[in-house]
N, C-alpha and C positions, 0 to 999 in steps of 0.2 A: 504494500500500500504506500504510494507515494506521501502521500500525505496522511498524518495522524490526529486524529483533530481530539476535544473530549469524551463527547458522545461515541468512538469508533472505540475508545479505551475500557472505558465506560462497559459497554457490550462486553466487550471482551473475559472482561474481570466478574461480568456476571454468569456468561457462560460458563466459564471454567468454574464458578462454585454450582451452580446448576446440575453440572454433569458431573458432581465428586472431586475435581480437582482444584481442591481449596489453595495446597501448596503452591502449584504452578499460580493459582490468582494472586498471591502476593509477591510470588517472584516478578509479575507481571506489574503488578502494581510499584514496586520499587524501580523499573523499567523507567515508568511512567514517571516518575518522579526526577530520576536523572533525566530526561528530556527535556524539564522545566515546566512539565504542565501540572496545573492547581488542580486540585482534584475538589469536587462538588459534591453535594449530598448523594447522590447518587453513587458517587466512586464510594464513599465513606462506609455507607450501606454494604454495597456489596464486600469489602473487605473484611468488616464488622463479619458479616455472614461467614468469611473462608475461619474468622478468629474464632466462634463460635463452632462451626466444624472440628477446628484441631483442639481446642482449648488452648488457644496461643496467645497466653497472656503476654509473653516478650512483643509478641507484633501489636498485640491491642494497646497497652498502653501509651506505645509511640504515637500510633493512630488516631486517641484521644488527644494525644498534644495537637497532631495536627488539627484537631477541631475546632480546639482554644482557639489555637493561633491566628486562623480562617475565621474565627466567628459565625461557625456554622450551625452554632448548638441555640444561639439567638432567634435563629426562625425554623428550628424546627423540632417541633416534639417529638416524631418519628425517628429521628437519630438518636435522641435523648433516650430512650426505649431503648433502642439498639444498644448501645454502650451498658446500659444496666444488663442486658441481657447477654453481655459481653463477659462481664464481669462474674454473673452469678457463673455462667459455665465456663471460666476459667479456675471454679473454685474461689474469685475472690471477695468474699460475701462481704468485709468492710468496706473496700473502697465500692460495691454496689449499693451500699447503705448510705455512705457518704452522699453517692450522686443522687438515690434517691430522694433522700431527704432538704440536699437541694435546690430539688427540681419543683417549681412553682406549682405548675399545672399536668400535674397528677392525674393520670385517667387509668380506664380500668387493664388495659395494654401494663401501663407503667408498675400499678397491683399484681398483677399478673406474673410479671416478668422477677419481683422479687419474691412473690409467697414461695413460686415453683422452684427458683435458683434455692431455700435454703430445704425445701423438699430432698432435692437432687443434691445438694452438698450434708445431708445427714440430719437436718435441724430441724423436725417438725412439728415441733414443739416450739418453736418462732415463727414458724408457717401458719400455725393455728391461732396464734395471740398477732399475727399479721393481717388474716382474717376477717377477724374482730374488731382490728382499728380500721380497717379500709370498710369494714360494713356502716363504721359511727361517720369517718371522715367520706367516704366516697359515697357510699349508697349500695345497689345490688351489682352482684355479682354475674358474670356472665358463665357460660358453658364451660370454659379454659379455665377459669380460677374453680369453680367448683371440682373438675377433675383436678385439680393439683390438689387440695385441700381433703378431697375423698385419695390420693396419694398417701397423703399424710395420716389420716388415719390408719391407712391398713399398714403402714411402716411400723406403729408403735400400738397396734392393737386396740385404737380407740374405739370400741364399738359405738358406747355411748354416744359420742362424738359425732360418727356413722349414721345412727338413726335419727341422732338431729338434724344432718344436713341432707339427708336421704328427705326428710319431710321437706324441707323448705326447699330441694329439688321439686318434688309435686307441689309445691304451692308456685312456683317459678314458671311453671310451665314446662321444664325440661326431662320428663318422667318419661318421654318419649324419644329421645334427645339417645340415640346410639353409642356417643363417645363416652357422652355422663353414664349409658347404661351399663358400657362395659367396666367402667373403674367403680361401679355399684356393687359389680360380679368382684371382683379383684378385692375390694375392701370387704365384703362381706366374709369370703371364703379367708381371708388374713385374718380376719378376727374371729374365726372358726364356727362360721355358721353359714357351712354348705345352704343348706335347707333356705337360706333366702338368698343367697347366689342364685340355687335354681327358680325360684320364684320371677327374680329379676329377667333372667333369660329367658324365662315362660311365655314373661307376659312383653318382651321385645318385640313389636310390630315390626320391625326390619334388623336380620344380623348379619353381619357382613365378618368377613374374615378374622379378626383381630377378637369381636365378643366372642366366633366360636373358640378360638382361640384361648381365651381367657375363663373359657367355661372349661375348658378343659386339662387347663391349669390348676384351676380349681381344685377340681377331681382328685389331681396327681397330690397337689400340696395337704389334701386331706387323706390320703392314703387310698382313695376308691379308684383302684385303676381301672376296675372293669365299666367304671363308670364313666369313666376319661375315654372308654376304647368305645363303647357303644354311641358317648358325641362325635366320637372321629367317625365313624363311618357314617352317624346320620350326616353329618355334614358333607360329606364326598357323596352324597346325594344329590349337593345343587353347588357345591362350589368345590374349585381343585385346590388343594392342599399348597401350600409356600414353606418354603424352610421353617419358619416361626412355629406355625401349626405341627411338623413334624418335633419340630424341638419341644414343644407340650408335651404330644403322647408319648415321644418318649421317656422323657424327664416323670411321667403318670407311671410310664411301665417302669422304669427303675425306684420310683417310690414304692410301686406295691410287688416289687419281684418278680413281675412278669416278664421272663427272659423270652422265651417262644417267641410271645408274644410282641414284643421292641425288636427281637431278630428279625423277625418278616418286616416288622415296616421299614426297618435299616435298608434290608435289600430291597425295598418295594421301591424304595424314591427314585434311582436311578432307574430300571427296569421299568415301571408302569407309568411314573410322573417328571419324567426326564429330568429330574430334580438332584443333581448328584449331592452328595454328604457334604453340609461344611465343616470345620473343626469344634463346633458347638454339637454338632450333631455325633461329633467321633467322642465328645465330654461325654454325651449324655449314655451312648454303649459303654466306655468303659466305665465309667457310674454302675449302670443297670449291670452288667457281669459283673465288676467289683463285688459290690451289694450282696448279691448271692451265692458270691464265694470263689468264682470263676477268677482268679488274680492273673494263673497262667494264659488263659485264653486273652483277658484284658492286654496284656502284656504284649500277646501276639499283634492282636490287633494294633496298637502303636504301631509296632514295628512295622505294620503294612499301609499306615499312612503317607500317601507321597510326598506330603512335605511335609514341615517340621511341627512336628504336635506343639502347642502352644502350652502354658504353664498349666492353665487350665485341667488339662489332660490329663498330665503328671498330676496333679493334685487330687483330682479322682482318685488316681492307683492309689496315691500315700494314705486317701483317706481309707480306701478298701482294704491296704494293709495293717492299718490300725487294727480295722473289728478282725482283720484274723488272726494280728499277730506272726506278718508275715516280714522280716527283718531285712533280708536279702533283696526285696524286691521295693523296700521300702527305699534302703539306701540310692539306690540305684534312681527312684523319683525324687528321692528328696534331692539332691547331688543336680540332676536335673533343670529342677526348678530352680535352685541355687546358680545355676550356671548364668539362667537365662533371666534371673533378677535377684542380686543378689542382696539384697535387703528386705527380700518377704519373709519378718518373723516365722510367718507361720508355718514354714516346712521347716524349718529349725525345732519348734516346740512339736510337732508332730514328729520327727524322729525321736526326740529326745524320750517323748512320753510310750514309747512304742517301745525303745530301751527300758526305762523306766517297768513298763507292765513284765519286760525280761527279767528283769531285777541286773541290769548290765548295768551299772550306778558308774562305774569309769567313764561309759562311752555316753551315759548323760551326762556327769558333768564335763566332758569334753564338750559339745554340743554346746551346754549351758554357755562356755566360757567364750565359746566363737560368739555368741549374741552377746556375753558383753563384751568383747574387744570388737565388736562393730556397733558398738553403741545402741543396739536394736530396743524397740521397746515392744514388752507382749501386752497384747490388750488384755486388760486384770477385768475376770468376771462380771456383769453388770447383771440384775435384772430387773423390769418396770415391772408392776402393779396397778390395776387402775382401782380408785375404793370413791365413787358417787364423783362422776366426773373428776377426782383429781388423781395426778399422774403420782406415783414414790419411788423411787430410785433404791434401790440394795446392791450394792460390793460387794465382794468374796468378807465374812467377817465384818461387815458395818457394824459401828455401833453410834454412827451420829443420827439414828434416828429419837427421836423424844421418847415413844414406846420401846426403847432397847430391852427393860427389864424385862416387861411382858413377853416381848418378842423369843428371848432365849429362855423363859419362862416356860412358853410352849410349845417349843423345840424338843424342848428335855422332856415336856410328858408325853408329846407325840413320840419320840425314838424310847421313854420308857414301856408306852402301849404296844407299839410295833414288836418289839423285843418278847414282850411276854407272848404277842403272835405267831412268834418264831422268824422273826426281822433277822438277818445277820448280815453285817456290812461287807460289799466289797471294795474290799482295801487297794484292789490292782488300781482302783480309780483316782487314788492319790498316787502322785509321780514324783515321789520325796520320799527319801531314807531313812526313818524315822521308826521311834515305836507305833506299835498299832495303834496302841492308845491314843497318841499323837495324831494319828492319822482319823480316827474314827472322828475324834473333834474337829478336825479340818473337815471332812465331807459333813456334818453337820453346823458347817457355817457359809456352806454354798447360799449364792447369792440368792436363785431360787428358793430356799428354805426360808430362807429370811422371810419371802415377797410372801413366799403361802402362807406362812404363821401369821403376818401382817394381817396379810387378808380374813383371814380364819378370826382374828383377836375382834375387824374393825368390821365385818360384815354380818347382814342377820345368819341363820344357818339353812342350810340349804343354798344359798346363793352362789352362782357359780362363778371362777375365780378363772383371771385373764392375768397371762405372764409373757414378757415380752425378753425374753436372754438372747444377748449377743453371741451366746457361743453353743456348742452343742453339748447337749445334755448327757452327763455324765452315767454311766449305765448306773450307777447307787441312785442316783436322784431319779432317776426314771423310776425303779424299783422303788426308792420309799416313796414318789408321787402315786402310784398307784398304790399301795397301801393305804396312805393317810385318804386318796379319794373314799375308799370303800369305808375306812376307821370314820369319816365326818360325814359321808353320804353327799361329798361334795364332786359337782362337776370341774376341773380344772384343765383347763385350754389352755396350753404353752407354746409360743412357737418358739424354736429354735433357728440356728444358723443351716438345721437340715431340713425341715420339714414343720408340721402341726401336728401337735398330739393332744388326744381328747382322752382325759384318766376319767372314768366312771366306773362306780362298782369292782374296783380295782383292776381294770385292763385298760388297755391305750387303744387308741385307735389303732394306730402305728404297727400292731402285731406283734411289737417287738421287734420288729426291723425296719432301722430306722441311719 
């Protein structure tokens, strides 16, 4: 092109994010700058958009200089949007609170754009008191903030929360509304109540790919696989399946053990739906063989990946050889993932504990000592509680709650009750050298215990109890939750980093494989 004018730049910088190539638009865009041409709201936008793709906070914030500098941000809200929406998906939630706050003329875009960034960056418990202030200072809510906000519940198990904003979805008008229906499905089924997920999907006068999707998500994350498999095939009655929907049913089939059954559809995508496997879908096989015991076959399979399994992958195995106790094949993942990022705590504390259950104490605290001479930090147990709309927080061992006395009060007569049931701890679940003694009082100070005795001390009985843990549930605490369900006649809903389990009458949903 002889000549390059702004508008021909301009195109250009849009196309290439349009079509996936965000990188090439700000190579392009720095192009355009050496040239000596100003770049317009337009240019800005579209670069915004490539920064937003990478999460490229090094290119965003130069970009914002350029804004000042141009005076571009004086007329126009639309930019102003964009940069907050820059910012939350670079991860950088203060300087999008800065701009937020100030930006005069606030609309529901601008609402939008922050509730969801502190969703998507882990905070949704500011998403929700975010909310609240945009409902006092802005007014209603549109479609977009309600699904971020119904996000944010099923993140932290609000149900409460849930069926509040479920109603004022029917009072809105958006009860019909597809995108709100599916994150209706998705919050429901998180806060463990299949049974109005399907109600939701029942009563959807139009579903398109993503709700069946999401219904069959569902399924999986509540342990009913056969229920997940019986959506998929209604479904490939009126619509053809897309990677997403395969990564459901299978992720449903290795929740509920269904190996057969994840087999056939594994080879089904390429064969019937010209759909070949992506590396999410090679997750979710070695998951589902893991799971079931299969470690060698899992193993094989890698190996016939054509290209490079991602951590992902390896993380499956290590997690499969945790439940078996398989060391050899552990190392060999852990080492792996190590390779290919070597600052993810967690395949560190994953072999260690895996040693640990050996009683190989040398080659934990070897382990132990790489994470500290790289400084690594392990995330320390947490779990949520919800007790009449308010949220409580339990540590591994808290004792900054006001009720601590109580709390360990009724710990010790639940693990007295249990005991005289014939309760007997397993101790393989602490991953410390220690006397048993020692060890029995650590698994009775899991953070979990804490949040149910909480609940048990601050709820009528009968009422059934919501727990929200960052990490996976330790096979004791599973074992004494379904005890104490059956000892209190109490239902208790936990999700976990694997899955949701529903303890009543002292069994899980889960089966136990979990």
């Amino acid at each position: 092109m002889p000549k390059r004018d702004l508008t021909s730049w301009n195109s250009l910088i849009s196309g290439l994010v349009k079509n996936g190539a965000s990188s090439e638009a700000l190579g392009v865009f720095r192009r355009m700058r050496c040239c000596g041409v100003i770049a317009d709201c337009t240019t800005i936008f579209g670069v915004l958009s490539a920064c937003v793709n990478l999460a490229a906070l090094e290119h965003g914030r130069p970009i914002h200089g350029n804004v000042i500098c141009n005076n571009l941000v004086c007329y126009n809200d639309f930019l102003m949007n964009s940069l907050i929406e820059m910012y939350c998906s670079c991860n950088s939630m203060a300087e999008a609170i800065k701009l937020f706050d100030e930006f005069m003329q606030k609309d529901v875009v601008s609402w939008n754009s922050l509730i969801s960034g502190h969703v998507r960056n882990g905070d949704s418990f500011e998403s929700l008191r975010l909310f609240c202030r945009m409902f006092v200072e802005h007014g209603l809510p549109d479609q977009v903030t309600l699904v971020s906000v119904l996000g944010a519940c099923a993140e932290i198990t609000a149900l409460q929360f849930g069926i509040s904003f479920h109603a004022l979805i029917c009072k809105l008008g958006f009860g019909k509304n597809v995108m709100v229906g599916t994150a209706l499905i998705d919050m429901y089924s998180k806060c463990g109540t299949i049974l109005c997920s399907e109600l939701v999907f029942e009563e959807m006068p139009n579903k398109n790919m993503v709700s069946w999707s999401a219904m069959i998500t569902a399924y999986g994350l509540c342990g009913k696989g056969r229920e997940a498999l019986s959506t998929f095939h209604e479904m490939k009655g009126s619509i053809i399946p897309d990677e997403g929907v395969f990564t459901s049913v299978l992720s449903a089939c290795s929740h509920a053990g269904l190996v057969s059954e994840g087999k056939e559809i594994f080879h089904s995508m390429g064969k019937e739906y010209n759909c070949e496997p992506l590396q999410s879908h090679y997750s979710c096989m070695i998951d589902l063989l893991g799971r079931a015991g299969y470690l060698d076959e899992a193993y094989e399979l890698i190996q016939k990946i054509e290209v490079q399994p991602t951590s992902d992958i390896w993380a499956a195995l290590l997690s499969a050889c945790r439940l078996y106790k398989n060391i050899e094949l552990a190392e060999i993942s852990a080492h792996k993932i190590i390779e290919m990022n070597p600052d993810d705590v967690s395949s560190y504390i994953a072999l260690s504990n895996i040693y640990a259950i050996k009683k190989r104490w040398d080659d934990v605290e070897r382990v132990r000592a790489m994470v500290r001479d790289k400084k690594l930090q392990k995330e320390p147990g947490c779990s949520f509680v919800e007790v009449d709309k308010v949220f409580y927080r339990f540590m591994v061992g808290d004792k900054s709650n006001r009720q601590t006395v109580e709390i360990y009060a009724k710990l010790k007569e639940l693990s007295m009750q249990l005991q005289l049931a014939g309760y007997k701890p397993d101790l393989s679940s602490v991953f410390y050298n220690v006397e048993e003694e020692i060890m029995e009082k650590m698994l009775w100070e899991h953070s979990e215990r804490l949040a149910i005795a909480f609940a048990i001390i601050n709820t009528v009985p009968g009422t059934p109890i919501r727990i929200k843990k960052n990490l996976r549930i330790c096979d004791d605490c599973h074992t004494v939750t379904k005890l104490i369900s059956k000892l209190t006649g109490r239902e208790i809903i936990m999700r976990d980093t694997r899955r949701y389990h529903h303890f009543k009458n002292g069994s899980c949903s889960c089966g136990d494989y979990w």
